[in-house]
N, C-alpha and C positions, 0 to 999 in steps of 0.2 A: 752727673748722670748716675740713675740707681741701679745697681741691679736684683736688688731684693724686694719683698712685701714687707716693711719694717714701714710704721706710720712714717711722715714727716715726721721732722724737726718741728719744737712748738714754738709760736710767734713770739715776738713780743709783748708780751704784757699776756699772756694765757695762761690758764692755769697750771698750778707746779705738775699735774698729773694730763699731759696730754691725748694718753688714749684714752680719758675717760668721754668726751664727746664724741671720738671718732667712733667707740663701742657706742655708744648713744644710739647715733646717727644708724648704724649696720644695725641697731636691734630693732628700731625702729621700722626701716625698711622691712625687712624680713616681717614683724606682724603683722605689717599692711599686707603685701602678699599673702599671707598666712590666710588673712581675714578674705581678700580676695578671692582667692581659690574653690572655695565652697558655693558662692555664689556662682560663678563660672560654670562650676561643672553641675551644678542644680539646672542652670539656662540651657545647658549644652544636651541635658539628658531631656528636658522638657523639649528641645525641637527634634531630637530625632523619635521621640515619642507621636509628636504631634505629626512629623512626614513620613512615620514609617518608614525612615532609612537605617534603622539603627542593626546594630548587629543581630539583635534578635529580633526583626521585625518579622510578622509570620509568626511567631512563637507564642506570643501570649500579647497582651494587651490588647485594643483596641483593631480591627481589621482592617485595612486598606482598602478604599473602596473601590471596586475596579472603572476603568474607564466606561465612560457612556458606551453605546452599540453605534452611534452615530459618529463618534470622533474615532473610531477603529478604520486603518485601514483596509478596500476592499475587500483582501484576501486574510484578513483578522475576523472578520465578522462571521462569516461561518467555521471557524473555529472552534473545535471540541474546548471545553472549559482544561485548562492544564495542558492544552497541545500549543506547539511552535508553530506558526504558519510557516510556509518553504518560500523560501524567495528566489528572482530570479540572480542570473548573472551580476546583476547592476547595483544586487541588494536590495529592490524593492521586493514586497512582497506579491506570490503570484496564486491564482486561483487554481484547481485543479477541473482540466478540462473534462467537457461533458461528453459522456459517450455518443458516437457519432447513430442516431437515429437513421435504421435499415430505410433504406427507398421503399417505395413498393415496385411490388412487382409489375410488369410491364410487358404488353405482346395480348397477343387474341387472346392468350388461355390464363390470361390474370384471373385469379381465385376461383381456377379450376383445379381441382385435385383428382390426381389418375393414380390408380394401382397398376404396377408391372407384376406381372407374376414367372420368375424366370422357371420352367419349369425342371422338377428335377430336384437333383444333390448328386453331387460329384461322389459327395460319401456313402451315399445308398445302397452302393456296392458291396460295403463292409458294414453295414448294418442292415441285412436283408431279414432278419427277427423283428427287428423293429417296424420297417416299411410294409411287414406282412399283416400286422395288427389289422382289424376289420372293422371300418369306421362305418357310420352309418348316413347313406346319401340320399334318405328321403325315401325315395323309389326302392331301393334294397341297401344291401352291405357290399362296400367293396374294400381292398389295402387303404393303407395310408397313403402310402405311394406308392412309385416303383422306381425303377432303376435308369429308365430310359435308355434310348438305343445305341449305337455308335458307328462311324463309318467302319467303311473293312479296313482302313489301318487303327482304329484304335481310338478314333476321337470324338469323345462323349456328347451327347445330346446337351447335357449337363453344360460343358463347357459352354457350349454354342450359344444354351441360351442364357446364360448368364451375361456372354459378352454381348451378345445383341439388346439384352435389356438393359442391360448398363448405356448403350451407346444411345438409345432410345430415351433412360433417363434426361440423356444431356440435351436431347434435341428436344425434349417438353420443356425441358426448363428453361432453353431460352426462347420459347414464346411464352415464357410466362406461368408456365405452370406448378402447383405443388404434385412431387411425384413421391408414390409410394414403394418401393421393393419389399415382395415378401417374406425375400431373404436375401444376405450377401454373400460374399463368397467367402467361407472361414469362418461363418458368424454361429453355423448352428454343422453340429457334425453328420445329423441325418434330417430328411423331411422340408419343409413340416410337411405334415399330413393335408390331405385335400379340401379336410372340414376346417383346419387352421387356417388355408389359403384364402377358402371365402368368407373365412368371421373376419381378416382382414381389409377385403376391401369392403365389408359391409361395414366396418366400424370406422372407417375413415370416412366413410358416407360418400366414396367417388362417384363423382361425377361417369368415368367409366373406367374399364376393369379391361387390360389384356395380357391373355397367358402365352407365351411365348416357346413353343416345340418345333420339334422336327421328328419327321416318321421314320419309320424302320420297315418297308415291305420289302418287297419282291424289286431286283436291280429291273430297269425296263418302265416299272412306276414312275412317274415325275412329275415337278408342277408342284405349286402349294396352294391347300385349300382351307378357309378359317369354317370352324365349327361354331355353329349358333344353337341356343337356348331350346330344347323343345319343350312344350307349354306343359308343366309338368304340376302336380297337385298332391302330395303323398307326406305325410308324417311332417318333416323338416323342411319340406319343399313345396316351394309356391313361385311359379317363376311367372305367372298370369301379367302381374305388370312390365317385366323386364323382357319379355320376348320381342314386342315391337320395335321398342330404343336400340336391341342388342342387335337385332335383323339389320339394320338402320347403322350402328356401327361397323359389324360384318361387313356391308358393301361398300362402305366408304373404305375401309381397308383393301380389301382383295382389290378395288381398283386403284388406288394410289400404289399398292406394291407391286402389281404387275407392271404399272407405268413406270416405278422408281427404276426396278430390279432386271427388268425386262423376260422376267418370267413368266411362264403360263400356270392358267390353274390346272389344278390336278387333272391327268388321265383317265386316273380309274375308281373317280368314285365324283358326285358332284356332277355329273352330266356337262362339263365342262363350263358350270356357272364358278365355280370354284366356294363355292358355297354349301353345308352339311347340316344337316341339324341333327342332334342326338339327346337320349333324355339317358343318358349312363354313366353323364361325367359328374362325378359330387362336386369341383370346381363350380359348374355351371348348375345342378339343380341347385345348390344352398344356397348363391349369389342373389341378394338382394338389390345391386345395382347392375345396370347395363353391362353383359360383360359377354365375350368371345375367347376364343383359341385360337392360334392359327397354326399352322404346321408350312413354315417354310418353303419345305422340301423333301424329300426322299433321302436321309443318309444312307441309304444300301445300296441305289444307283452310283454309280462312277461319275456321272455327269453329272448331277444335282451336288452330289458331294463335293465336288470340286468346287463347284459355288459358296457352299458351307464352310467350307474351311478357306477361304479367302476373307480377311479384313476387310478389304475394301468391297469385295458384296457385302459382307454384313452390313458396315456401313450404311450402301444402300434399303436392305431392306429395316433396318432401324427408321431409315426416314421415312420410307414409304409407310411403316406403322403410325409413326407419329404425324405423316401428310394424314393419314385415313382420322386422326382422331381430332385433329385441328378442323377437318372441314364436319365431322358429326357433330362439337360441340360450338360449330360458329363462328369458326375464328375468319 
């Protein structure tokens, strides 16, 4: 046994120099490999060439052609050029969902659109330079607005009608209706002006239009009565087509809201029709669509007020608004 790299021993009868065949034999070898090798690696560069798998594939040579649009799977195919498509849990690839397509609306007053107009600003109070400004209402010049009244402890017309309109949004919308507010609450610090209120509902092209107050007279006054359109012709103002729709509105209100509320119409003014008509409000001369007022109630009575400042009559009278506009436009 050996334990070295030292050739054998030479045979018998082999030549005097034994490593000279064994050296033969190893030089041999080694320039067949030699010779091999360059072939090899010419064959090896020519297929990563031709698969585009090579280390620099992407870099220069010939381009990769990408896969057909048909052999891509689902979620590959609309794929940005260089984007990953997302896969799911399981590793397949997954689509990205389609936004869910709105219902339409639904109820009598589908693709009718109402203006609220709450009347008022809580902030009017502290912007009374502003609200003073003298807009022009057709008929003559009156403020922008005003300030609107409050009970004897304190609580603004403003308020009132903001939550009543609000609650009234909610009851048009779910019969169906697109509803408009003038303003919200927080959204604008004074106003708007009267002339702002009606280029509003005239620009949403409502179908019809209600402003939404409460009075300030004499405690003992009571009852609420809605003001209608008088047929007015001056400068800015034409209300010739909108007085009969708005008449027509008017008494659908004032009888839904005495039914809802269980209120009466006004005492002292309206001959107890609950019904007014006035040509002095720029709300109502500029209004180009069907449009009213109503005046709830009395804040400076004890007993009207006390209704006023109950949620659960507003409530009430919110529906009765919205009973009065659902049966004028057909529902």
């Amino acid at each position: 046994m050996r334990y070295d790299d030292s050739p054998p021993p030479p045979e018998s009868g082999s030549s005097a120099n034994p490593d000279r065949h064994w050296f033969t034999r190893r030089s041999t070898l080694v320039v067949g490999i030699a010779a091999l090798a360059p072939a090899c690696l010419a064959g090896w560069v020519l297929t990563q060439a031709l698969s585009g798998t090579g280390p620099d594939s992407g870099r220069s040579g010939p381009a990769a052609q990408p896969a057909s649009h048909s052999s891509l799977a689902p979620g590959q195919r609309d794929a940005k050029p260089g984007s990953t498509p997302s896969t799911s849990p399981t590793g397949s690839p997954s689509t990205t969902a389609a936004a869910p397509v709105p219902a339409p609306a639904k109820g009598p007053l589908a693709g009718k659109t109402v203006v609220v107009d709450p009347g008022h600003n809580t902030g009017n109070f502290k912007h009374t330079d502003e609200i003073d400004q003298q807009v022009d209402i057709g008929t003559n010049r009156k403020e922008c607005d005003t300030t609107g009244t409050t009970t004897n402890s304190g609580y603004m017309e403003a308020e009132f009608t903001m939550d009543v309109s609000k609650r009234l949004r909610t009851a048009l919308e779910a019969q169906g209706a697109k509803v408009v507010l003038t303003h919200e609450t927080g959204a604008r610090p004074w106003g708007p002006c009267i002339t702002e209120r009606a280029r509003i509902g005239n620009e949403a092209n409502a179908d019809a239009v209600v402003s939404v107050h409460a009075d300030g007279v004499s405690a003992g006054s009571r009852g609420f009565h809605v003001i209608l359109p008088a047929k007015v012709k001056s400068g800015a103002a034409d209300t010739a087509k909108i007085v009969g729709p708005s008449r027509e509105l008017g008494e659908r209100i004032a009888g839904n809201f005495a039914r809802t509320t269980g209120s009466a119409p006004a005492n002292y003014l309206g001959g107890g029709t609950g019904l007014v008509v006035r040509d002095d409000l720029g709300g109502l001369n500029l209004s180009t669509r069907p449009k009213v007022f109503i005046e709830c109630g009395n804040m400076r009575d004890a007993k009207d007020a006390a209704q006023l400042t109950s949620p659960e009559w507003r409530q009430k009278a919110a529906q009765g608004i919205a009973d009065g506009i659902v049966g004028f436009l057909g529902g």
